[in-house]
mmCIF file of the C-alpha atoms, coordinates in Angstrom:
data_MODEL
# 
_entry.id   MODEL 
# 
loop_
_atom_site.group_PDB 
_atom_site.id 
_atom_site.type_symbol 
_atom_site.label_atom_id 
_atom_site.label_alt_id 
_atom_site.label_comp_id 
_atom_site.label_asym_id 
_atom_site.label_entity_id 
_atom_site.label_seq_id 
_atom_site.pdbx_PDB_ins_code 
_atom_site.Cartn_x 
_atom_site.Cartn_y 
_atom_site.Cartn_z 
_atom_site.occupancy 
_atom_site.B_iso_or_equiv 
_atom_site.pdbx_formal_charge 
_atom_site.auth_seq_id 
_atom_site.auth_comp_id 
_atom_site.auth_asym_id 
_atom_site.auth_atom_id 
_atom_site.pdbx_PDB_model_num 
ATOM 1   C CA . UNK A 1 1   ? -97.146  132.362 28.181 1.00 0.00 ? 1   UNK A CA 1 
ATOM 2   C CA . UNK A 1 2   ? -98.101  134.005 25.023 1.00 0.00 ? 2   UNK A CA 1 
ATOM 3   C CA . UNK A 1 3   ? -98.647  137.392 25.936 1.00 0.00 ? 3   UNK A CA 1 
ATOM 4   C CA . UNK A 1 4   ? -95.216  137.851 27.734 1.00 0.00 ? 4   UNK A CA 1 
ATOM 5   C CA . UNK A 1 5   ? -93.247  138.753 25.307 1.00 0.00 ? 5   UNK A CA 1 
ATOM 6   C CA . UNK A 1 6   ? -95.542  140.961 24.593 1.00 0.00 ? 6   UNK A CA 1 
ATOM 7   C CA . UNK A 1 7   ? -95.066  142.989 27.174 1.00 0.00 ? 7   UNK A CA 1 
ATOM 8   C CA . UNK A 1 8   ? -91.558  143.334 26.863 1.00 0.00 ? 8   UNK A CA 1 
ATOM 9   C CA . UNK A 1 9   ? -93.229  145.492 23.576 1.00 0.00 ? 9   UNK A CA 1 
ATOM 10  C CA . UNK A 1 10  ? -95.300  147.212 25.684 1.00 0.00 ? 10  UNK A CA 1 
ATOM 11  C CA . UNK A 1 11  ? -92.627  147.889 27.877 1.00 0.00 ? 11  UNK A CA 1 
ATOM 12  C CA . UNK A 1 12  ? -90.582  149.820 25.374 1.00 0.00 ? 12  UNK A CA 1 
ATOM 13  C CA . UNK A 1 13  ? -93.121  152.608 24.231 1.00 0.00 ? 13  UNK A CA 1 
ATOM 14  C CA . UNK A 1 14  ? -91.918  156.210 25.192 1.00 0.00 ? 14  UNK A CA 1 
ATOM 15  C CA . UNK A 1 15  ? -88.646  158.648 25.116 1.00 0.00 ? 15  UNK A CA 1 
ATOM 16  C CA . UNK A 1 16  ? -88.438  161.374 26.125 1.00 0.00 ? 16  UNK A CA 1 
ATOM 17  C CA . UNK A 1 17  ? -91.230  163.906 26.444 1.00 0.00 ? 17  UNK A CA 1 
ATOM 18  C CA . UNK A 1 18  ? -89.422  166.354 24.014 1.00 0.00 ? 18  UNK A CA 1 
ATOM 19  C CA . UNK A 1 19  ? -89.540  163.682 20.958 1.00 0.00 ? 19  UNK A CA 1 
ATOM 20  C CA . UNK A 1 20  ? -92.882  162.547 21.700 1.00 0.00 ? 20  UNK A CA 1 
ATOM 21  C CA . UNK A 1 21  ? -94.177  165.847 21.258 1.00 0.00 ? 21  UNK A CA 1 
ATOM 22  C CA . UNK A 1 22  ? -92.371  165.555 17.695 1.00 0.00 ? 22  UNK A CA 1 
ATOM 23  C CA . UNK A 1 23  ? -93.938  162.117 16.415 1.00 0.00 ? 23  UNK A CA 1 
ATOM 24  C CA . UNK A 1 24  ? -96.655  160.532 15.785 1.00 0.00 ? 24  UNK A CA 1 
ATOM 25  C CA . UNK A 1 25  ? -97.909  157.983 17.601 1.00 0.00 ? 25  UNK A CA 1 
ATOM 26  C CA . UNK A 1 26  ? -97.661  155.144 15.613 1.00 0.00 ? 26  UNK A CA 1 
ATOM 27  C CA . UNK A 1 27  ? -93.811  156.593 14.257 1.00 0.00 ? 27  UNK A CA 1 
ATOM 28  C CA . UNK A 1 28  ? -93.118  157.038 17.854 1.00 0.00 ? 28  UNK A CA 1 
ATOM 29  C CA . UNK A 1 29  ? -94.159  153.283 18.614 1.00 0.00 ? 29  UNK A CA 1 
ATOM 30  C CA . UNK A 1 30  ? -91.739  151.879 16.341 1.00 0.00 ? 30  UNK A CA 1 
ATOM 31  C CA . UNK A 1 31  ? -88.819  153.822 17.022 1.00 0.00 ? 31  UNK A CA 1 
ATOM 32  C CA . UNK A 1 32  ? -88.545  153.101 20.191 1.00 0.00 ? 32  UNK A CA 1 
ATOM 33  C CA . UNK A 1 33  ? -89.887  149.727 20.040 1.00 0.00 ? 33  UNK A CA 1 
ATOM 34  C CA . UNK A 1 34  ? -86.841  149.076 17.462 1.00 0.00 ? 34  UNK A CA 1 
ATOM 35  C CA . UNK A 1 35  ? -84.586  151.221 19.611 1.00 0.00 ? 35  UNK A CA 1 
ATOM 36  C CA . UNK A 1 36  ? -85.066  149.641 22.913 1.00 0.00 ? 36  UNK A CA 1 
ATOM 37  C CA . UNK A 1 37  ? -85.273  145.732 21.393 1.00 0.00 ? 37  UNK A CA 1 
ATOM 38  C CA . UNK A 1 38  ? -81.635  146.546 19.768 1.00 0.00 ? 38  UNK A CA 1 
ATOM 39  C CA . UNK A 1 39  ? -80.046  147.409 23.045 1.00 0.00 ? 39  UNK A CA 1 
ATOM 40  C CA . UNK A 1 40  ? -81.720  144.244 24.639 1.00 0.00 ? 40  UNK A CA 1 
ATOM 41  C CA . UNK A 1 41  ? -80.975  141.940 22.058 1.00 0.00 ? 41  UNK A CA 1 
ATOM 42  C CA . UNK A 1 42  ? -77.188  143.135 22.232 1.00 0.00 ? 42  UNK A CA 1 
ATOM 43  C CA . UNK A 1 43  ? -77.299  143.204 26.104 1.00 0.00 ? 43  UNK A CA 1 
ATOM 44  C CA . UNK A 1 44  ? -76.530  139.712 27.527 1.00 0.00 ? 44  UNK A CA 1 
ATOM 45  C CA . UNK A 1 45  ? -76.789  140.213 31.365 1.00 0.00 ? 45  UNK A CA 1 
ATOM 46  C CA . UNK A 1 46  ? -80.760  141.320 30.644 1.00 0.00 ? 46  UNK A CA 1 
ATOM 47  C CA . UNK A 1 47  ? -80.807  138.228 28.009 1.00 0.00 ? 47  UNK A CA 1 
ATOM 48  C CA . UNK A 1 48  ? -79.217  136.021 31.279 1.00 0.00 ? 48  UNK A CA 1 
ATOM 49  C CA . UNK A 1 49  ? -81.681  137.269 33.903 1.00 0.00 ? 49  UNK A CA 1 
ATOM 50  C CA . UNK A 1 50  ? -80.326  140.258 35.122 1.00 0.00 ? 50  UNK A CA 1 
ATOM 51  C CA . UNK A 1 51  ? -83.387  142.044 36.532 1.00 0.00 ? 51  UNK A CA 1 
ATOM 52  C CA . UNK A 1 52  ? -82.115  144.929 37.968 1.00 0.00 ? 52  UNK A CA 1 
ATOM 53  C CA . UNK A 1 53  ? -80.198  146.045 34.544 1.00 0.00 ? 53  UNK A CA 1 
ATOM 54  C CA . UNK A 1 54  ? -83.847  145.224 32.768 1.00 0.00 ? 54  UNK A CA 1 
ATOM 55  C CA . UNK A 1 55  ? -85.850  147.279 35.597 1.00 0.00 ? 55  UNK A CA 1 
ATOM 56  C CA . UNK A 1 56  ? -83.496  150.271 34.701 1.00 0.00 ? 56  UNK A CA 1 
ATOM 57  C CA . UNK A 1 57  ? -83.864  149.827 31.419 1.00 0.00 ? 57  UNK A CA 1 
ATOM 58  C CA . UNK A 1 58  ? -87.656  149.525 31.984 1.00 0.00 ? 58  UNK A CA 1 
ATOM 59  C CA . UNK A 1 59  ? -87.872  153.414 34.266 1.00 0.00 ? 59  UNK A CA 1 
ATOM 60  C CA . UNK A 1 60  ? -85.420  154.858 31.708 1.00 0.00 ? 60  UNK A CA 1 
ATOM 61  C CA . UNK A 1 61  ? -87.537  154.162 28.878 1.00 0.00 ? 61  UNK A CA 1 
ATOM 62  C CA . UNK A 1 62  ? -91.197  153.758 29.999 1.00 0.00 ? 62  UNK A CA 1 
ATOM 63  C CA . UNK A 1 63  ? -91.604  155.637 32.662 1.00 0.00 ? 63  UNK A CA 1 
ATOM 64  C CA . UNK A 1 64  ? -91.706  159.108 31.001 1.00 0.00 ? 64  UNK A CA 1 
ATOM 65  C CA . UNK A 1 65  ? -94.551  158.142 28.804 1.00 0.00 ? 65  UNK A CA 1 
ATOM 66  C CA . UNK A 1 66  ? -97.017  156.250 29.754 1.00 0.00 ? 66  UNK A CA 1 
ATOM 67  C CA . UNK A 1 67  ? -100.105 157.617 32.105 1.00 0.00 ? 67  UNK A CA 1 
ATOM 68  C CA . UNK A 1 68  ? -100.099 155.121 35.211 1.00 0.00 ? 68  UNK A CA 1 
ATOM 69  C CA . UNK A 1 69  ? -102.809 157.036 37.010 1.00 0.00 ? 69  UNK A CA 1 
ATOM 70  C CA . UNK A 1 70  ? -105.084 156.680 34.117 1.00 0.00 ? 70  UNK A CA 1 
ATOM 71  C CA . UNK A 1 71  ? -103.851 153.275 34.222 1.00 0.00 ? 71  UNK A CA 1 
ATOM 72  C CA . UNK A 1 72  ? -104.936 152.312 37.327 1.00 0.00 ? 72  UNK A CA 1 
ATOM 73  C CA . UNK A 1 73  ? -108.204 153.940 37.470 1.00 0.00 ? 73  UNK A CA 1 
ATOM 74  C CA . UNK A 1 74  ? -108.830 151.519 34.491 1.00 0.00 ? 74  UNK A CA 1 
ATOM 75  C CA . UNK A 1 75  ? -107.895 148.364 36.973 1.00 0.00 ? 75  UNK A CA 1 
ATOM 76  C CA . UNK A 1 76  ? -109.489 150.056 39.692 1.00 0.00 ? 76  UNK A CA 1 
ATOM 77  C CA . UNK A 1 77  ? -112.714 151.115 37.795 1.00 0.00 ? 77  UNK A CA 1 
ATOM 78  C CA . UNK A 1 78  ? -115.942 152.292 39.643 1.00 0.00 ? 78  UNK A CA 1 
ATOM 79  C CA . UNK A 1 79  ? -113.740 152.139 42.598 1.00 0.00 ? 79  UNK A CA 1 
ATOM 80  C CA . UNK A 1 80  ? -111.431 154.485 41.825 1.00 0.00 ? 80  UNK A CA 1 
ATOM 81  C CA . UNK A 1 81  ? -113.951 157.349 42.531 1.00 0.00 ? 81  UNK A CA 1 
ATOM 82  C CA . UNK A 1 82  ? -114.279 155.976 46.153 1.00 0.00 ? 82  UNK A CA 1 
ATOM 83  C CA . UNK A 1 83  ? -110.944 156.329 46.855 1.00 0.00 ? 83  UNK A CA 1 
ATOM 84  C CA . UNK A 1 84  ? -109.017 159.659 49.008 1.00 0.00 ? 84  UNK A CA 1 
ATOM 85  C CA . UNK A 1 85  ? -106.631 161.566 46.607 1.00 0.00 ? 85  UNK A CA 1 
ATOM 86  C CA . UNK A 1 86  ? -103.760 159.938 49.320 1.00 0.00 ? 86  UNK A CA 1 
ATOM 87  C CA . UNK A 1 87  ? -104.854 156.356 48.556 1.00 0.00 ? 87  UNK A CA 1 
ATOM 88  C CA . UNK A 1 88  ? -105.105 156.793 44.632 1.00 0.00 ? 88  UNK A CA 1 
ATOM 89  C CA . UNK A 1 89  ? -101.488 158.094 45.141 1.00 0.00 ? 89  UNK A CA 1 
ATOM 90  C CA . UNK A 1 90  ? -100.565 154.884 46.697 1.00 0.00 ? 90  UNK A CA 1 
ATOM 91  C CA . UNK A 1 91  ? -102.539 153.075 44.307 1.00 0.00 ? 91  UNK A CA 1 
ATOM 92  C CA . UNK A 1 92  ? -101.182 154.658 41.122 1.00 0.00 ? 92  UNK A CA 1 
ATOM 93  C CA . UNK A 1 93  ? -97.448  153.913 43.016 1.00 0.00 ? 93  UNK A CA 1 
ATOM 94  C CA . UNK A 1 94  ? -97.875  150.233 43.486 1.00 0.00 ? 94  UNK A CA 1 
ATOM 95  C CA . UNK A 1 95  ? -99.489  149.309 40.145 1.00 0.00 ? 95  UNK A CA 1 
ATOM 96  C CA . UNK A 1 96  ? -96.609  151.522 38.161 1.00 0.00 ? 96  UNK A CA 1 
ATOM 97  C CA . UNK A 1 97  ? -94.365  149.132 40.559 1.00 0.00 ? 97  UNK A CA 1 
ATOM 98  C CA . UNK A 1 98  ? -96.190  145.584 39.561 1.00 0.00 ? 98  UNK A CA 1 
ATOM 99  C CA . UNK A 1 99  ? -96.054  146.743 36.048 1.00 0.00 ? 99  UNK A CA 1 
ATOM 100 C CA . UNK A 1 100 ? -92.464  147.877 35.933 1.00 0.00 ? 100 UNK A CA 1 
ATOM 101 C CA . UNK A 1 101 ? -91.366  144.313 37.647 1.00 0.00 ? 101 UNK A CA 1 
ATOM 102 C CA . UNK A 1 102 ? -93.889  142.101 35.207 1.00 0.00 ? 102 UNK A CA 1 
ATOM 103 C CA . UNK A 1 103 ? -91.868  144.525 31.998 1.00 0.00 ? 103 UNK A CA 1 
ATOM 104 C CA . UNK A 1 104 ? -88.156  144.321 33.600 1.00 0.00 ? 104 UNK A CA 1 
ATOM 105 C CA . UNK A 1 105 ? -89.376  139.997 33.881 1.00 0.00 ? 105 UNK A CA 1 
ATOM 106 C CA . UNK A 1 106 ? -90.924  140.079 30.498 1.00 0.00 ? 106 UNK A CA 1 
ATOM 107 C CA . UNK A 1 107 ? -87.436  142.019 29.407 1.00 0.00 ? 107 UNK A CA 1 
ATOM 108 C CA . UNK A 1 108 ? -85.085  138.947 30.512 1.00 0.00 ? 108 UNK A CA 1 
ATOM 109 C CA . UNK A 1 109 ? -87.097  136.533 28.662 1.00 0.00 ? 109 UNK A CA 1 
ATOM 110 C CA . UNK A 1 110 ? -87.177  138.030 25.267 1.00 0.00 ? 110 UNK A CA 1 
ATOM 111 C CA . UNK A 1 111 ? -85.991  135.353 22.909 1.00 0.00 ? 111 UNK A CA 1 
ATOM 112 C CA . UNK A 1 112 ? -85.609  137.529 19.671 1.00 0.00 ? 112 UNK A CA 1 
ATOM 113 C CA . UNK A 1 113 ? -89.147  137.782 18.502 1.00 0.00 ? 113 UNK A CA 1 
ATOM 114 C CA . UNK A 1 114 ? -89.945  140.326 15.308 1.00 0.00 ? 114 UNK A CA 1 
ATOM 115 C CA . UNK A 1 115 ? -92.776  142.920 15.280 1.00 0.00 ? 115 UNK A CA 1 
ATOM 116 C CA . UNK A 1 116 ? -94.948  143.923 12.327 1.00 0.00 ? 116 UNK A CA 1 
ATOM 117 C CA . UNK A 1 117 ? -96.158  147.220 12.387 1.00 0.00 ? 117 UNK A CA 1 
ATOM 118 C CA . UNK A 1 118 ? -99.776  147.702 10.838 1.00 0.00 ? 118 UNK A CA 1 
ATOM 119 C CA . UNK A 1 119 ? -101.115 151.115 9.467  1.00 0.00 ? 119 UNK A CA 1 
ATOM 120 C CA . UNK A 1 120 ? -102.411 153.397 11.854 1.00 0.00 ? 120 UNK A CA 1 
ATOM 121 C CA . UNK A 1 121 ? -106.197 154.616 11.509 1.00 0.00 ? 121 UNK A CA 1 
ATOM 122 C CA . UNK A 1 122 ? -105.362 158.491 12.765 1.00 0.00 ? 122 UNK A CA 1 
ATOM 123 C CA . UNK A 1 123 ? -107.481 162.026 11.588 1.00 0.00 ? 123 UNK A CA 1 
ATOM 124 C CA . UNK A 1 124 ? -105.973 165.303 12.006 1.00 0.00 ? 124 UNK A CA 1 
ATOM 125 C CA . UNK A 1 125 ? -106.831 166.377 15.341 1.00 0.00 ? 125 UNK A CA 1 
ATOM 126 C CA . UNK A 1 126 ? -106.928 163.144 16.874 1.00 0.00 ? 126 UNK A CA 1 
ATOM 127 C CA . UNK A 1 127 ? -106.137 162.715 20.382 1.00 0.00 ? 127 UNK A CA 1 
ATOM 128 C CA . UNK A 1 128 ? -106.568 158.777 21.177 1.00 0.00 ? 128 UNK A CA 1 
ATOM 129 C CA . UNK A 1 129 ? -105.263 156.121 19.198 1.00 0.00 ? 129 UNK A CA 1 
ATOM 130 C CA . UNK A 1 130 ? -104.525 152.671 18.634 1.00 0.00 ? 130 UNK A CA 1 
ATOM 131 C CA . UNK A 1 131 ? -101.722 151.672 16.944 1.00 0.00 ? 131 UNK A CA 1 
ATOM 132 C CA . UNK A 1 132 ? -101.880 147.896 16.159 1.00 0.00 ? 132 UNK A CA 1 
ATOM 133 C CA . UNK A 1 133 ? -98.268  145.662 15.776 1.00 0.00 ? 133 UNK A CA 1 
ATOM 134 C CA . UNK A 1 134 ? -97.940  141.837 15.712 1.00 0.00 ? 134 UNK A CA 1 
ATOM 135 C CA . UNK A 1 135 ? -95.698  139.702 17.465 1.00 0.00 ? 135 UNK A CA 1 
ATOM 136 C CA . UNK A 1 136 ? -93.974  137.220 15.425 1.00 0.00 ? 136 UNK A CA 1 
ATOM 137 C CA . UNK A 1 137 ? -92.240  133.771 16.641 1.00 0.00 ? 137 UNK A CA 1 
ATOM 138 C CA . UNK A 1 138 ? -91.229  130.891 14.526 1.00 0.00 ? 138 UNK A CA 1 
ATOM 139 C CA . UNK A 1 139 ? -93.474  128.071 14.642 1.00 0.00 ? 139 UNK A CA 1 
ATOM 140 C CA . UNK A 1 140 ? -96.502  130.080 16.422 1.00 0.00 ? 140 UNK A CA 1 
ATOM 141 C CA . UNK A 1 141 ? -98.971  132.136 15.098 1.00 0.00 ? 141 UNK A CA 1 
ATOM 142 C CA . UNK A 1 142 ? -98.545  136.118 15.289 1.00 0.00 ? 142 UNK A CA 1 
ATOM 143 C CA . UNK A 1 143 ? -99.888  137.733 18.621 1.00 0.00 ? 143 UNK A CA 1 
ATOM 144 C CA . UNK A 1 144 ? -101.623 140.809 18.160 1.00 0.00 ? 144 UNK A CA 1 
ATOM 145 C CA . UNK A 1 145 ? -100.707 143.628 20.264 1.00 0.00 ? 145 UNK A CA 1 
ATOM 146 C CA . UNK A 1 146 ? -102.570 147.041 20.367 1.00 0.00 ? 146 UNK A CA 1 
ATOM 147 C CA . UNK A 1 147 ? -101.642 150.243 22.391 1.00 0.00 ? 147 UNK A CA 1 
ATOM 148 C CA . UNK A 1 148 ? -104.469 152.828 23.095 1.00 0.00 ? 148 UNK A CA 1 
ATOM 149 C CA . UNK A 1 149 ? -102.305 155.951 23.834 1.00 0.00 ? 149 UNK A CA 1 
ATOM 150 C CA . UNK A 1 150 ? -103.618 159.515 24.046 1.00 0.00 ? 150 UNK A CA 1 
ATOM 151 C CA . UNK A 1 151 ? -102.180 163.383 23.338 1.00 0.00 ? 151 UNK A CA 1 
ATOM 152 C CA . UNK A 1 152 ? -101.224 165.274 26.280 1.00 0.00 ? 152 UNK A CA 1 
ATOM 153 C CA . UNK A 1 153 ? -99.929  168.794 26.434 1.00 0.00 ? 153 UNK A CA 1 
ATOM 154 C CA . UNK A 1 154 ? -96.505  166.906 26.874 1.00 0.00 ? 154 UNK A CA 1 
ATOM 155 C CA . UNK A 1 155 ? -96.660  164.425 23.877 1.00 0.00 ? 155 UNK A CA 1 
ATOM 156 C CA . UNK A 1 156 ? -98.170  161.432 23.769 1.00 0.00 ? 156 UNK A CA 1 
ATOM 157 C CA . UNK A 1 157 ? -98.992  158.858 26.283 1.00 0.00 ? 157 UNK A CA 1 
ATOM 158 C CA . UNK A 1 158 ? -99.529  154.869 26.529 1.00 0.00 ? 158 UNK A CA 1 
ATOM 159 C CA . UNK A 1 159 ? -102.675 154.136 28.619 1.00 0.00 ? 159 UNK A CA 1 
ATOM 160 C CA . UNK A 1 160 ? -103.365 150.457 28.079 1.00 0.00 ? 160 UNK A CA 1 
ATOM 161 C CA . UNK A 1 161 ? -101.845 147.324 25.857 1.00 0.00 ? 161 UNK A CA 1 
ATOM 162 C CA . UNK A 1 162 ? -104.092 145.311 24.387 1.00 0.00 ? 162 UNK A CA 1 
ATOM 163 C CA . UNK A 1 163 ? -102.774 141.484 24.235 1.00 0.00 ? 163 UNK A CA 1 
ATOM 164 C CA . UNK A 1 164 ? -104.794 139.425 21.312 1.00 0.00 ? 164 UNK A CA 1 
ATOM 165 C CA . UNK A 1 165 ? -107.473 141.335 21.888 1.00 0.00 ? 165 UNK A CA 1 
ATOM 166 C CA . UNK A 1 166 ? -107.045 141.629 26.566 1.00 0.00 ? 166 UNK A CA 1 
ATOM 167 C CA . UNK A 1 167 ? -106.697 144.727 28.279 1.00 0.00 ? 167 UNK A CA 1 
ATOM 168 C CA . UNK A 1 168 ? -103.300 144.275 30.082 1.00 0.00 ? 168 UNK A CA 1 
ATOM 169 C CA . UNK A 1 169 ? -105.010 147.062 32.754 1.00 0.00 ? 169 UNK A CA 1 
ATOM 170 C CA . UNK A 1 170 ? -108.664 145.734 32.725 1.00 0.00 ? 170 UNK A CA 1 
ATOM 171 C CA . UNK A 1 171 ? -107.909 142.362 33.446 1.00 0.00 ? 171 UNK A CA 1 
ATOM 172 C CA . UNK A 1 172 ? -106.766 143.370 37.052 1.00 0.00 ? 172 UNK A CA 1 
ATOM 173 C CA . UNK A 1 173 ? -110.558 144.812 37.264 1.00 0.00 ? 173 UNK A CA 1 
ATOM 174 C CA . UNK A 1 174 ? -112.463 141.759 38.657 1.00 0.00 ? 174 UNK A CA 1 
ATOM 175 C CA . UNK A 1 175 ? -109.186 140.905 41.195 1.00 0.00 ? 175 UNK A CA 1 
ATOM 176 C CA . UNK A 1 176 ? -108.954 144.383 42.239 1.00 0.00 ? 176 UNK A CA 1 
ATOM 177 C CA . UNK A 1 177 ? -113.233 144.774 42.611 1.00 0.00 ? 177 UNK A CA 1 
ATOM 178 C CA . UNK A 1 178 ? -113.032 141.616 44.666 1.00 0.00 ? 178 UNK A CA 1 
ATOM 179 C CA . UNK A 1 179 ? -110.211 142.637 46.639 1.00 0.00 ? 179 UNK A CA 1 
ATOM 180 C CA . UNK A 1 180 ? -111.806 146.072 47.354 1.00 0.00 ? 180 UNK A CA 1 
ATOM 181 C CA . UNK A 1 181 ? -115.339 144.608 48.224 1.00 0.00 ? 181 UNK A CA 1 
ATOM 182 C CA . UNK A 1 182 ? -113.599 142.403 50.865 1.00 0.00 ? 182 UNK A CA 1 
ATOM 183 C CA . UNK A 1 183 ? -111.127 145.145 52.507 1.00 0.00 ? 183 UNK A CA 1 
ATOM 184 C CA . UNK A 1 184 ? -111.592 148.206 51.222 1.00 0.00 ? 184 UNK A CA 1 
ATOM 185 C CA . UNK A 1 185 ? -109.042 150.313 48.776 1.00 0.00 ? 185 UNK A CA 1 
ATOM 186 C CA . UNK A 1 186 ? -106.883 150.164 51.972 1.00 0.00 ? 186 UNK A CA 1 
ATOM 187 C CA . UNK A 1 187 ? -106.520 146.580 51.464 1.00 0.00 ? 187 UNK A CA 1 
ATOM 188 C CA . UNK A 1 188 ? -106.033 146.903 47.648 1.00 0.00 ? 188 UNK A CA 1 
ATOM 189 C CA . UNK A 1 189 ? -103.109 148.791 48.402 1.00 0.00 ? 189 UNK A CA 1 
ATOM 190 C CA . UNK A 1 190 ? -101.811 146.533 50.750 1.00 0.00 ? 190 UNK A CA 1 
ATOM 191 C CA . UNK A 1 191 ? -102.193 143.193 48.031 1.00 0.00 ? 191 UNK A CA 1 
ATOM 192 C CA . UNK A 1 192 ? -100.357 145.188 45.501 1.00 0.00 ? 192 UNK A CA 1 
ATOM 193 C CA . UNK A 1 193 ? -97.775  145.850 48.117 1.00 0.00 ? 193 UNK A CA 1 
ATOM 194 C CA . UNK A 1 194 ? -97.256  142.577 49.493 1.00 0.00 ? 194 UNK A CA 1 
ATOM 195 C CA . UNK A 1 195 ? -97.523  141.068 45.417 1.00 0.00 ? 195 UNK A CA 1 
ATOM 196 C CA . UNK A 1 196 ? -94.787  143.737 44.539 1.00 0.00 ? 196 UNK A CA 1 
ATOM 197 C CA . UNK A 1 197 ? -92.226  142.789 48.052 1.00 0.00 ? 197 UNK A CA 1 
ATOM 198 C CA . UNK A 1 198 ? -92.856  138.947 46.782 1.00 0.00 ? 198 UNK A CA 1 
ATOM 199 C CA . UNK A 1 199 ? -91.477  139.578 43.084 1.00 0.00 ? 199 UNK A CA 1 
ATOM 200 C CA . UNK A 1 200 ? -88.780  141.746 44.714 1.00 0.00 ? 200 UNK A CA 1 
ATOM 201 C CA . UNK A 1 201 ? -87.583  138.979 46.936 1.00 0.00 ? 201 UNK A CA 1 
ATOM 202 C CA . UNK A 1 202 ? -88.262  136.157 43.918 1.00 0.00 ? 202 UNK A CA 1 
ATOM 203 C CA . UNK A 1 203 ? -85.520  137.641 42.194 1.00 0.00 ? 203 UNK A CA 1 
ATOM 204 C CA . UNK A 1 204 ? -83.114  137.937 44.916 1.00 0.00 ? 204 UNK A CA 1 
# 
């Protein structure tokens, strides 16, 4: 699949809070894009499969900054607002889950791609931007590979990834609509639960 390597990119976007605060976005994006592919290019139990290293990898390094409650309103869209503040806690917990396991998978099959960084369109003053890279592999054409991120009072944050030109977080919207329309958010939650307990036990 084209776009899964790409998420091993997106999967890499954030330090810590303290540094973010000190780049810019775009510097920030490949820093730690460079940063994080080094250690997995030099680490051959994530290169062999080893998911659990990769998922550590994965909350050591993305967690901190990226915004998985704007996230998942995204996926969720109009729906969101009819959820309880309880059940968009559960909701924002089991899409950061799906998404961690679909980054830690992406992470064990990264076969030494190359990113090209493109200039970033930013104003002072900004607080949302896209900063646009391109995933390189011999013998294919590049994949672009966008990340909308926006300022918070803690630095900056990743809020979607854009893969050749698809939301990563939108295109759950029509599953996650239908889902909802046939059992209610309680019944979202539940599909993202039982999805995230069958990629658990898949790589058991």
């Amino acid at each position: 699949m084209k776009s899964f390597f790409a998420l091993v990119v997106g999967a890499v976007l954030c330090c810590s809070a303290a540094f973010a605060q000190e780049e810019a976005p775009d510097a920030l994006v490949k820093k730690v894009t460079d940063d994080v592919l080094t250690i997995v290019r030099q680490d051959k139990d994530i290169q062999s499969g080893n998911t659990k290293k990769a998922i550590e990898l994965v909350e050591a390094k993305v967690l901190p900054n990226f915004n998985f409650q704007r996230m998942t309103a995204l996926a969720v869209g109009r729906d969101w607002n009819k959820a309880t503040p309880e059940q968009k806690k559960h909701l924002s917990e089991e899409f950061k889950t799906l998404l961690v396991r679909t980054y830690s998978n992406a992470l064990t099959s990264y076969k030494d791609q190359a990113v090209r960084y493109k200039p970033t369109k930013m104003q002072a003053g900004d607080s949302d931007v896209v900063v646009r890279t391109e995933i390189v592999q011999s013998g294919s054409k590049p994949i672009q590979l966008d990340y909308s991120l926006e300022k918070q009072a803690e630095g900056w944050k990743v809020y979607d990834v854009i893969v050749a030109g698809v939301s990563l977080v939108t295109n759950y919207r029509d599953t996650f609509a239908q889902e909802v329309r046939a059992n209610g958010i309680d019944g979202l939650i539940q599909m993202l639960a039982t999805k995230n307990k069958q990629l658990e036990t898949a790589k058991k």
